[in-house]
RODO-2510 file (C-alpha; in nm, 4 decimals, decimal comma):
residues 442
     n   res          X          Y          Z
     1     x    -1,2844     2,1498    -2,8073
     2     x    -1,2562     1,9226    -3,1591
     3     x    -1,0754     2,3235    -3,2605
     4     x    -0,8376     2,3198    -2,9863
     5     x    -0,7613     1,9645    -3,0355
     6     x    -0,6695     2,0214    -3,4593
     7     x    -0,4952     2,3495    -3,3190
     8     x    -0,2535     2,1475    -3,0866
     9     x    -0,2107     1,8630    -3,3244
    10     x    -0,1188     2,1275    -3,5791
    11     x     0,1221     2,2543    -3,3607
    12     x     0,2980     2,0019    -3,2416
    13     x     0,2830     1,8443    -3,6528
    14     x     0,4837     2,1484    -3,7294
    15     x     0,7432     2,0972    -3,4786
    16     x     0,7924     1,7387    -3,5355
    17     x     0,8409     1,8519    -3,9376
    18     x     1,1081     2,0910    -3,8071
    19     x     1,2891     1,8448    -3,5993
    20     x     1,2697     1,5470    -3,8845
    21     x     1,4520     1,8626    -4,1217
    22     x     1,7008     1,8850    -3,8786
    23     x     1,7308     1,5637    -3,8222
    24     x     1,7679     1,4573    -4,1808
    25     x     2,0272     1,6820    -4,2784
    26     x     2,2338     1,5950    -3,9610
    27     x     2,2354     1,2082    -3,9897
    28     x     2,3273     1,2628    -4,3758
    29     x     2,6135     1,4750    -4,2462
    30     x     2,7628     1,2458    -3,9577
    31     x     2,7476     0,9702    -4,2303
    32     x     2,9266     1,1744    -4,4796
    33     x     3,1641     1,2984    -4,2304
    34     x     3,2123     0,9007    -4,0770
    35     x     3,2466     0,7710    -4,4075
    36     x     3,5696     1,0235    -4,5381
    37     x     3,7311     0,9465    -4,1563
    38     x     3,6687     0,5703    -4,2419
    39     x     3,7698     0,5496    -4,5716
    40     x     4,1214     0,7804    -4,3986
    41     x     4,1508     0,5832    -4,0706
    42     x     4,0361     0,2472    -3,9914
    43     x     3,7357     0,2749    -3,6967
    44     x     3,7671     0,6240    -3,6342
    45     x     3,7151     0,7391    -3,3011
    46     x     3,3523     0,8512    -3,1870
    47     x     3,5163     1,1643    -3,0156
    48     x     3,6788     1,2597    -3,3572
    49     x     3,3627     1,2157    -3,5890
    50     x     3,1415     1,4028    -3,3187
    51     x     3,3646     1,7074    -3,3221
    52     x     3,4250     1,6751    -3,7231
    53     x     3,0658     1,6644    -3,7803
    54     x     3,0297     1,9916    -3,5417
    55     x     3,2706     2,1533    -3,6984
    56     x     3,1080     2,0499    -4,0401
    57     x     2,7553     2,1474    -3,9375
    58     x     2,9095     2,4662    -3,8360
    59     x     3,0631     2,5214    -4,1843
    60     x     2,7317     2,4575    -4,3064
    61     x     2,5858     2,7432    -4,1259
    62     x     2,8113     2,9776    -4,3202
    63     x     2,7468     2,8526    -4,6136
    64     x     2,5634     3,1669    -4,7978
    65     x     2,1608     3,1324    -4,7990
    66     x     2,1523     2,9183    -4,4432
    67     x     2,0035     3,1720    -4,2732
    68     x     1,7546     3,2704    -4,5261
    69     x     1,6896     2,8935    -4,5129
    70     x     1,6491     2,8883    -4,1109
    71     x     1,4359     3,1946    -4,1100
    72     x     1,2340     3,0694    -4,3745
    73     x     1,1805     2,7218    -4,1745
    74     x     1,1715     2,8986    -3,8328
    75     x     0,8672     3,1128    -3,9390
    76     x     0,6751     2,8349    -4,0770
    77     x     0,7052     2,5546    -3,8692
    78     x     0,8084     2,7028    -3,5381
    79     x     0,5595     2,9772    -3,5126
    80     x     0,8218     3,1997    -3,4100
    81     x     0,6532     3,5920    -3,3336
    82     x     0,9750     3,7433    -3,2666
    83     x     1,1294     3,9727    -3,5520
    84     x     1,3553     3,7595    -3,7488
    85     x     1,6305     3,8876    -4,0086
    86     x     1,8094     3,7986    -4,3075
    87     x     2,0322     4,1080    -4,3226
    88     x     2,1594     4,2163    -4,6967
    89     x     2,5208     4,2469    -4,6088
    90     x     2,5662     4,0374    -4,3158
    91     x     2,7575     4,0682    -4,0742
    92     x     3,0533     3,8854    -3,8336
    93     x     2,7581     3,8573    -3,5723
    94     x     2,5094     3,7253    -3,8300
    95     x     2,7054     3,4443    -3,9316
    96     x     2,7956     3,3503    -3,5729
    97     x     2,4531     3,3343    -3,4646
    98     x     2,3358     3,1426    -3,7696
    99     x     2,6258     2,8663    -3,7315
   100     x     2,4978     2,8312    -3,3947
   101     x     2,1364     2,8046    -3,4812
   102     x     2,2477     2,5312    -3,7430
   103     x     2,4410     2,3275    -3,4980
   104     x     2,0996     2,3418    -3,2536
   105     x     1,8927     2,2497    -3,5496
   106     x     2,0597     1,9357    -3,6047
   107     x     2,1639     1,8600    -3,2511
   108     x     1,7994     1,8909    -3,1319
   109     x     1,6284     1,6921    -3,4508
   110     x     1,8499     1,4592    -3,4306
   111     x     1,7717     1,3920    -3,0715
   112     x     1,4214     1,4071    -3,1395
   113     x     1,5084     1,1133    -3,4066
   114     x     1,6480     0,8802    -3,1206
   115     x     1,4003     0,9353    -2,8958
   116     x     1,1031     0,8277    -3,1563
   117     x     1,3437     0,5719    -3,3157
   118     x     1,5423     0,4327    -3,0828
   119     x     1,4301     0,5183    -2,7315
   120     x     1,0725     0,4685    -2,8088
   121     x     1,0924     0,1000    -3,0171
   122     x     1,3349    -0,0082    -2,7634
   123     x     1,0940     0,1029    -2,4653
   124     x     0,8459    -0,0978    -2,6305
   125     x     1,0441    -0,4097    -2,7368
   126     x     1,1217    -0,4482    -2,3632
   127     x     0,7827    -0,3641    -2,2198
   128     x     0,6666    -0,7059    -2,4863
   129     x     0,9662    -0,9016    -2,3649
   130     x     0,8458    -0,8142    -1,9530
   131     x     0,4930    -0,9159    -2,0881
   132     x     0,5954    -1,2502    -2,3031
   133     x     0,8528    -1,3482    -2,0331
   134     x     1,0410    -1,4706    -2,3386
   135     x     1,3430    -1,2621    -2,4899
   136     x     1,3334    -1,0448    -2,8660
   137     x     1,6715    -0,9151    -2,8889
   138     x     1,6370    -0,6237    -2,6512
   139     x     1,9474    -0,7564    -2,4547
   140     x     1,8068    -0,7087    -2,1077
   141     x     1,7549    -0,9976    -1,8889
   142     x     1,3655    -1,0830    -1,7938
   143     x     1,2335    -0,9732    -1,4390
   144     x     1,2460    -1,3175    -1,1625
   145     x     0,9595    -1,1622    -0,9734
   146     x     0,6197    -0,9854    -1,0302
   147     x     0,7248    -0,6772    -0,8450
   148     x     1,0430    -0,6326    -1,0824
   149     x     0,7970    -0,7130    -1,3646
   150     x     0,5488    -0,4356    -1,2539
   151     x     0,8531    -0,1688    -1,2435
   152     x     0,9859    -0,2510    -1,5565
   153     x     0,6249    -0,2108    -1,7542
   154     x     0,6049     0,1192    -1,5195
   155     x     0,9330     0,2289    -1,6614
   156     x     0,8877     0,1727    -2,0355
   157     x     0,5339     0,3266    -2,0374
   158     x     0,7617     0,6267    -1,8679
   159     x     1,0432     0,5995    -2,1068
   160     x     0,8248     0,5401    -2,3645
   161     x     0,6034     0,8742    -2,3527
   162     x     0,9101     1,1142    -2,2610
   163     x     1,0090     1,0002    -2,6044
   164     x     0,7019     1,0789    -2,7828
   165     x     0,6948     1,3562    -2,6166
   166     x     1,0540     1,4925    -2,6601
   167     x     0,9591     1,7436    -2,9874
   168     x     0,7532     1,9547    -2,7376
   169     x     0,9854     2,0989    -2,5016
   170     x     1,2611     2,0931    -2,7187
   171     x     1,0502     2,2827    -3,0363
   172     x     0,9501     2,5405    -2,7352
   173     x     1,2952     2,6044    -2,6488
   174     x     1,4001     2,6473    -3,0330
   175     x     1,0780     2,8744    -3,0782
   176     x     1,1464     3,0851    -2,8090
   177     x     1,5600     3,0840    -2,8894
   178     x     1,4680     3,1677    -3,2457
   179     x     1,3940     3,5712    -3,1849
   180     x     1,7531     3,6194    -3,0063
   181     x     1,9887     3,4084    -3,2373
   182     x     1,7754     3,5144    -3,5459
   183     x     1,6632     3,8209    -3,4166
   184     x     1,8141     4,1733    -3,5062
   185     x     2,1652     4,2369    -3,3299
   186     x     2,2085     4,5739    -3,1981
   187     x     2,3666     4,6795    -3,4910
   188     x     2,0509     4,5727    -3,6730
   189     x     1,8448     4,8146    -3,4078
   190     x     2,0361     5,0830    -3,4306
   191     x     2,0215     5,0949    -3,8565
   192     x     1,6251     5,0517    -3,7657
   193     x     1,6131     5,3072    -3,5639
   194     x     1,8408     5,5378    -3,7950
   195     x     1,6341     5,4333    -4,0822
   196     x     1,2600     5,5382    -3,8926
   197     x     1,4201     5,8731    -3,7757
   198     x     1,5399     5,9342    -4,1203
   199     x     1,1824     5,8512    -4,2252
   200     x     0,9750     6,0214    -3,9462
   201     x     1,2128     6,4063    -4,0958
   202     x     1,1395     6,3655    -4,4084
   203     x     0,7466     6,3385    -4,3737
   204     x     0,8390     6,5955    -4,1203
   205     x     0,9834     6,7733    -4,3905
   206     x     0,7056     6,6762    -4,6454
   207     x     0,4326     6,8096    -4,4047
   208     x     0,6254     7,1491    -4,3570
   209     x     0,6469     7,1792    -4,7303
   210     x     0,2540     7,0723    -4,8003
   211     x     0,1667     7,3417    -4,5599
   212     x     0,4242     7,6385    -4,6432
   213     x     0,3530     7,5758    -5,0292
   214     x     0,0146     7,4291    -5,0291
   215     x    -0,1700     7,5617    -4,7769
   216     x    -0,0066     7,9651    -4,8410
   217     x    -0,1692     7,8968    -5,1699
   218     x    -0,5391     7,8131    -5,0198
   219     x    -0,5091     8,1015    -4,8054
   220     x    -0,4388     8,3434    -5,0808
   221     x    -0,6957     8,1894    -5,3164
   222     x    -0,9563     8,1964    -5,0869
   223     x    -0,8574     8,5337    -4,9609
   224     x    -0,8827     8,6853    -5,3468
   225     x    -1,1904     8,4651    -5,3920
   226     x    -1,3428     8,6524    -5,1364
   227     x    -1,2573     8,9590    -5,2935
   228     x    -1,3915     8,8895    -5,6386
   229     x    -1,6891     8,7794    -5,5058
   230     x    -1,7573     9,0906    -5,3352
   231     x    -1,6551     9,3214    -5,6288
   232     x    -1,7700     9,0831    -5,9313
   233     x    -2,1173     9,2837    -6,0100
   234     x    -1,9461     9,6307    -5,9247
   235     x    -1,6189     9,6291    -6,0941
   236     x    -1,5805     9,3508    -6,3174
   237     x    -1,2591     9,4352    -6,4033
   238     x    -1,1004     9,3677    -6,0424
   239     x    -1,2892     9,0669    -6,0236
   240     x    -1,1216     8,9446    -6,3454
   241     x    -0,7816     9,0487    -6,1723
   242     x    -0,9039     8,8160    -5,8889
   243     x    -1,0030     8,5502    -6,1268
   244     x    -0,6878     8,5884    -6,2708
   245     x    -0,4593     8,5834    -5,9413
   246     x    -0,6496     8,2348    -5,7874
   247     x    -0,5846     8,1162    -6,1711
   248     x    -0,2212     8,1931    -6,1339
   249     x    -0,2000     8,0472    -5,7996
   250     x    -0,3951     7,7538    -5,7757
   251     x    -0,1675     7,6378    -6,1186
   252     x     0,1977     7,6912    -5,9054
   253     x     0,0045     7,4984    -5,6266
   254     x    -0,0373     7,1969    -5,8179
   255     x     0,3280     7,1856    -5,9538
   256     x     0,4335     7,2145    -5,6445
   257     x     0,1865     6,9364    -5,5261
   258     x     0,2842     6,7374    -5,7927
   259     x     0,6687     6,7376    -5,7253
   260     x     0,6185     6,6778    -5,3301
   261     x     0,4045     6,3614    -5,4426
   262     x     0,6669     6,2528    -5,6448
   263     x     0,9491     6,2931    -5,3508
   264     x     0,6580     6,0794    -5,1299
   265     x     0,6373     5,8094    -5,4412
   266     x     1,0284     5,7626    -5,4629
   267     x     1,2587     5,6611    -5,2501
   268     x     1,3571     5,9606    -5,0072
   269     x     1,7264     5,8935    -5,0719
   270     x     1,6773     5,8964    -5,4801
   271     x     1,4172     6,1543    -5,4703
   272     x     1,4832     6,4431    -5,7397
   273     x     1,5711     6,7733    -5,4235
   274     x     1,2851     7,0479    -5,3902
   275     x     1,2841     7,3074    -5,7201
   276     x     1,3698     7,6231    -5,5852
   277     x     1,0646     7,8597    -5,4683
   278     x     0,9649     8,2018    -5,6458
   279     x     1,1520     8,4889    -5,6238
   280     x     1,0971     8,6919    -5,3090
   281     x     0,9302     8,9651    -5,5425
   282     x     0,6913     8,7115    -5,6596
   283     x     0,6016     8,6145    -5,3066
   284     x     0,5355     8,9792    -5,2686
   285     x     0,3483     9,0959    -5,5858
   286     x     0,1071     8,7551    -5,5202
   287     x     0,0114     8,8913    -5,1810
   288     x    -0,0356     9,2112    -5,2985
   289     x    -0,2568     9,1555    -5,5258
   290     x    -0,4337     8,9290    -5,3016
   291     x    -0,5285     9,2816    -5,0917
   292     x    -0,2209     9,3138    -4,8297
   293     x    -0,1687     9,6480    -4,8274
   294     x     0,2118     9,5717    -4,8363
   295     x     0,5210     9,7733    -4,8038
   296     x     0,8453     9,5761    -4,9116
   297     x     1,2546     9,6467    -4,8987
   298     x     1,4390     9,3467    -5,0368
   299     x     1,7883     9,3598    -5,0816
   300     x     1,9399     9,0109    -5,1058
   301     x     2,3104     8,9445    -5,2482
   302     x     2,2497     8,7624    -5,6013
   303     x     2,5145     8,4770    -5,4997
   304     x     2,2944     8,3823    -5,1809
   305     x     2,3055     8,0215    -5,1243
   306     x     2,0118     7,7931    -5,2901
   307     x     1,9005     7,6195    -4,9448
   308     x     1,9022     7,9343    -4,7811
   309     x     1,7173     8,1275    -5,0040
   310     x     1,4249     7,9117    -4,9931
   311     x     1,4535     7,9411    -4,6366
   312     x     1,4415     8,3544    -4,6384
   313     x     1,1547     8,2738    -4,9070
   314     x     0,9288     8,0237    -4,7278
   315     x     0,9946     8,2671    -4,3767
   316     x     0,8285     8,5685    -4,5949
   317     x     0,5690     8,3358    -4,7220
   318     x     0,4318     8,2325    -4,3392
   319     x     0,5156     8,5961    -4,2044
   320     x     0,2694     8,7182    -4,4947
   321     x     0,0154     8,4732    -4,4565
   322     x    -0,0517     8,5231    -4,1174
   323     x    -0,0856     8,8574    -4,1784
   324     x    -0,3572     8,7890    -4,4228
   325     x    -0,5373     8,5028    -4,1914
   326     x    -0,4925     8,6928    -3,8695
   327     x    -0,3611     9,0325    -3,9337
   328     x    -0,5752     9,3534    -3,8978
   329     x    -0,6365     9,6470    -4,0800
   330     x    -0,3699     9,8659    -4,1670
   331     x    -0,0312     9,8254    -4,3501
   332     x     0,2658     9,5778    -4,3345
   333     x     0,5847     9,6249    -4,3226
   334     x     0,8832     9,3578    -4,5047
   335     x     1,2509     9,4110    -4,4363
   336     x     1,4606     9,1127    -4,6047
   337     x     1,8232     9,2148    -4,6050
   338     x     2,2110     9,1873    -4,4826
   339     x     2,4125     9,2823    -4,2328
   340     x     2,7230     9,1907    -4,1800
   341     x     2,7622     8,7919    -4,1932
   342     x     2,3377     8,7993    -4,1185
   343     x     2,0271     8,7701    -4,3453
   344     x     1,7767     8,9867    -4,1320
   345     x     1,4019     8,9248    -4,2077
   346     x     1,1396     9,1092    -4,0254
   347     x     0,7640     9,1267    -4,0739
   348     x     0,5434     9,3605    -3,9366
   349     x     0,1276     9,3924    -3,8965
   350     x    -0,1051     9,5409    -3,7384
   351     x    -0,2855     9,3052    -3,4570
   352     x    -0,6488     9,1870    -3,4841
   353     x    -0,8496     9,3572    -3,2037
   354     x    -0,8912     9,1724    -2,9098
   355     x    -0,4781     9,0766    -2,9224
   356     x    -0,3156     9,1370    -2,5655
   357     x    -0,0024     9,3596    -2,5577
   358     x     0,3531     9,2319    -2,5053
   359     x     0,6415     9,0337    -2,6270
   360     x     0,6444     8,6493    -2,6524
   361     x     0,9385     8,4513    -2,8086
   362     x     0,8102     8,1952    -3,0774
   363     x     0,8144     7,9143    -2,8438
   364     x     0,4745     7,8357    -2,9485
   365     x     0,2896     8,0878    -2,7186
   366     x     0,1249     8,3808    -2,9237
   367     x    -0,1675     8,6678    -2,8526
   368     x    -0,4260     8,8208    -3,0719
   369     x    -0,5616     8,4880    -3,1892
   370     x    -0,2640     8,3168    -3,3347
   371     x    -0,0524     8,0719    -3,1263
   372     x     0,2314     7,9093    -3,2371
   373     x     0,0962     7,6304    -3,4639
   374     x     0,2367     7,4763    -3,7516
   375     x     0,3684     7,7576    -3,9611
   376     x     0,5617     7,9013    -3,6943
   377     x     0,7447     7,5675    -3,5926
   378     x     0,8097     7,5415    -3,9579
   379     x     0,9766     7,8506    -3,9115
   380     x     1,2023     7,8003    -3,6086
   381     x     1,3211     7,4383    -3,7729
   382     x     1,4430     7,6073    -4,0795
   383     x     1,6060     7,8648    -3,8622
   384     x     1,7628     7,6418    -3,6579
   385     x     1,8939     7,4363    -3,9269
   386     x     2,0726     7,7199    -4,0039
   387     x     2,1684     7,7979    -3,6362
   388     x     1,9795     8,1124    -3,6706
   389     x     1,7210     8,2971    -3,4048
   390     x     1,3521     8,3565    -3,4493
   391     x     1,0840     8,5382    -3,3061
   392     x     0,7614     8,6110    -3,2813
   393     x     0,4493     8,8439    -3,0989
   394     x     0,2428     9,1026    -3,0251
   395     x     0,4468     9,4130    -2,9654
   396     x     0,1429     9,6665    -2,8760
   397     x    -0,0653     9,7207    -3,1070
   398     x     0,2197     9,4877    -3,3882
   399     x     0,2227     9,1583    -3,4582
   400     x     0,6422     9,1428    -3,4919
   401     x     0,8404     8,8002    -3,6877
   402     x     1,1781     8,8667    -3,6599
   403     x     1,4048     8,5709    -3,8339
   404     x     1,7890     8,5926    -3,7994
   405     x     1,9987     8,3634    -4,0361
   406     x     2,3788     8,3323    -4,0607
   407     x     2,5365     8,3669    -4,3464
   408     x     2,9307     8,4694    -4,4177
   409     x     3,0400     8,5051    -4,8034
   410     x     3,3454     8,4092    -4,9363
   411     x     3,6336     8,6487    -4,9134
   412     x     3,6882     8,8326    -5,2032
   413     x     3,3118     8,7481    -5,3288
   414     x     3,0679     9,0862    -5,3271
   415     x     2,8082     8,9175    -5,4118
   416     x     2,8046     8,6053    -5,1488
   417     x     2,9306     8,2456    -5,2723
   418     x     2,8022     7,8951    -5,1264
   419     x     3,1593     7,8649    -4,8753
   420     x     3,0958     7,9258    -4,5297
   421     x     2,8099     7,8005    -4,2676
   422     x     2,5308     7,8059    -4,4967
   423     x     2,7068     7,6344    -4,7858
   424     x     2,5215     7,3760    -4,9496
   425     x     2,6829     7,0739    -5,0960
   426     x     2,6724     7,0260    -5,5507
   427     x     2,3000     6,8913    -5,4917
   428     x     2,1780     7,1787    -5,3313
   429     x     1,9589     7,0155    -5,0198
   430     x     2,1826     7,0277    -4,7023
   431     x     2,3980     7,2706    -4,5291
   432     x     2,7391     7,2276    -4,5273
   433     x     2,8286     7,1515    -4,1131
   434     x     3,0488     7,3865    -3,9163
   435     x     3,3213     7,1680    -3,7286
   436     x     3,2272     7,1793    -3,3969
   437     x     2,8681     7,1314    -3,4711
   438     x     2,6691     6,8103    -3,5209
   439     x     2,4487     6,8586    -3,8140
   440     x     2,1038     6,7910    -3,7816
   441     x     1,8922     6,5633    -3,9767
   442     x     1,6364     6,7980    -4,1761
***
């Protein structure tokens, strides 16, 4: 109880402080702004020095750092739970909204002010005056009976507490008033919401880098780990090979670590872009000599776009990888080429046994023990960045990635340029847009 009790006289301490603020900064202004009509026209109308001092408190709401100021007040003395903002390049709608909050401020503290000193004293003065049957300056004639006595008393005592108790409704209203005329406009939302979807693709982005770099490099380490251990007492020399392979990869691992830590410790929109990946025949040797008995054709223009050639790369990395974690026996197959305006990439393995036969589209559904999980989604979102098709399955006794990526040189340019779809801008991190197509945020 004696909690609730400090609680609500807290509360309503807090509102009376914002009401006296308002009220102190209005009455200064309407005696400023009475004063310079005064000393210009001899007993100004009232009508005139309300609607100057409006129009001043209004001018006061633009002035810059008001609505920091208002905020600042709003949150500590109002309790206000609503998002409030202070925008860093404000708007037409900002300043609007905090002229008007201004004017309420003042309006409201300064009624506040009447009501305890005016209202209230004057409620009492007359209440003594009823009681003393003599007059105090009050101005109002003394009740001739007992009855008009009794209402009079009944009506001060009335008077009298809706005065003192004026800064409750009125700092309700203001607290619950505060989140709309402070609150975010819908420009404000919309550069939120912008901002957390720009956000929520980069992790997105992040996440499908940690586990095409990262976690292709745990897969290959442990996979040659393996290895080593098997053949360390038996041929020492392939176990040094091993050794030497998990050495070699667990070191481009942690650069790679390292720089995708860096992009998550700046700011996404100053963050230094991705380095480039190895070299498709680096990709290739690394998972040959992690065991893959692996059968590659590779013939890439030199000129191929940077974006788009870590694309092809990090497609060959997850189409290799899988066919270390889930692949069976036997040998794979790796077609990276051109055709036309296309980069073709195709991967083929033998399937585990126990994988059902037929074709499934990489949707997400999968046989043979491998659905379509993270590596595979990676896969169709850098396609489709590109506008490209992708698939993946079981095609009898195959496990068949097929990747399909658009790609036109420039005319008169054998070797492939950056113009066309896949172009990327000097920066090397997005795709140039085709006109009619919205690009997408990667």
């Amino acid at each position: 109880m004696q909690a609730t009790t400090r609680h609500l006289a807290r509360y309503l301490a807090r509102r009376f402080a914002w009401h006296m603020l308002g009220a102190a900064i209005g009455l200064a202004l309407v005696l400023l702004v009475y004063s310079l009509l005064f000393s210009a026209v001899t007993e100004p109308p009232a009508w005139v020095v309300v609607v100057v001092a409006v129009a001043a408190a209004v001018g006061l709401g633009l002035v810059p750092g008001a609505r920091e100021l208002e905020v600042t007040a709003a949150r500590a003395l109002l309790d206000v739970d609503a998002e409030l903002v202070v925008p860093a390049r404000p708007r037409l709608a900002h300043r609007i909204r905090t002229a008007g909050w201004v004017v309420l401020h003042l309006v409201t503290g300064m009624l506040v002010a009447v009501c305890l000193f005016a209202v209230l004293p004057g409620a009492v003065l007359i209440a003594v005056e009823t009681v003393a049957g003599r007059p105090f300056g009050s101005g109002f004639p003394l009740p001739t009976s007992a009855v008009e006595a009794v209402l009079r008393l009944a009506a001060c005592a009335v008077v009298g507490l809706l005065a003192l108790a004026a800064t409750w409704p009125l700092g309700a209203a203001a607290s619950t008033l505060a989140g709309r005329v402070l609150g975010p406009t819908a420009h404000d939302r919309m550069e939120t919401a912008l901002a957390r979807a720009h956000r929520e693709a980069e992790h997105t982005r992040l996440a499908r880098e940690l586990h095409d770099g990262i976690g292709h490099a745990l897969t290959v380490v442990s996979v040659q780990a393996a290895a080593g251990r098997r053949v360390v007492a038996a041929n020492p020399d392939a176990a040094a090979e091993a050794l030497a392979a998990i050495e070699d990869t667990a070191r481009s691992a942690l650069a790679e670590l390292d720089q995708l830590l860096a992009v998550l410790r700046d700011n996404a929109d100053d963050a230094v872009p991705l380095a480039l990946a190895p070299a498709l025949d680096d990709v290739v040797q690394a998972h040959r000599r992690a065991g893959l008995d692996l059968s590659a054709t590779v013939d890439l223009p030199a000129g191929l776009p940077a974006l788009l050639g870590r694309t092809v790369q990090r497609i060959v990395t997850e189409a290799l990888t899988n066919a270390h974690r889930h692949g069976g026996p036997g040998p794979v197959r790796l077609s990276v080429g051109q055709d036309g305006e296309r980069v073709l990439i195709e991967a083929v393995n033998p399937v585990r046994a126990g994988g059902r036969p037929g074709r499934v589209p990489a949707s997400g559904r999968s046989a043979g023990g491998r659905s379509g999980g993270r590596g595979l989604a990676g896969v169709r979102e850098r396609v489709a960045l590109f506008g490209g098709t992708a698939e993946a399955g079981p095609d009898g006794d195959r496990w068949v990635l097929r990747a399909t990526l658009p790609w036109a040189p420039a005319a008169g340019d054998p070797g492939g340029s950056a113009a066309g779809p896949s172009a990327v801008d000097p920066r090397g991190v997005r795709p140039a847009v085709r006109p009619d197509r919205k690009e997408p945020d990667a």
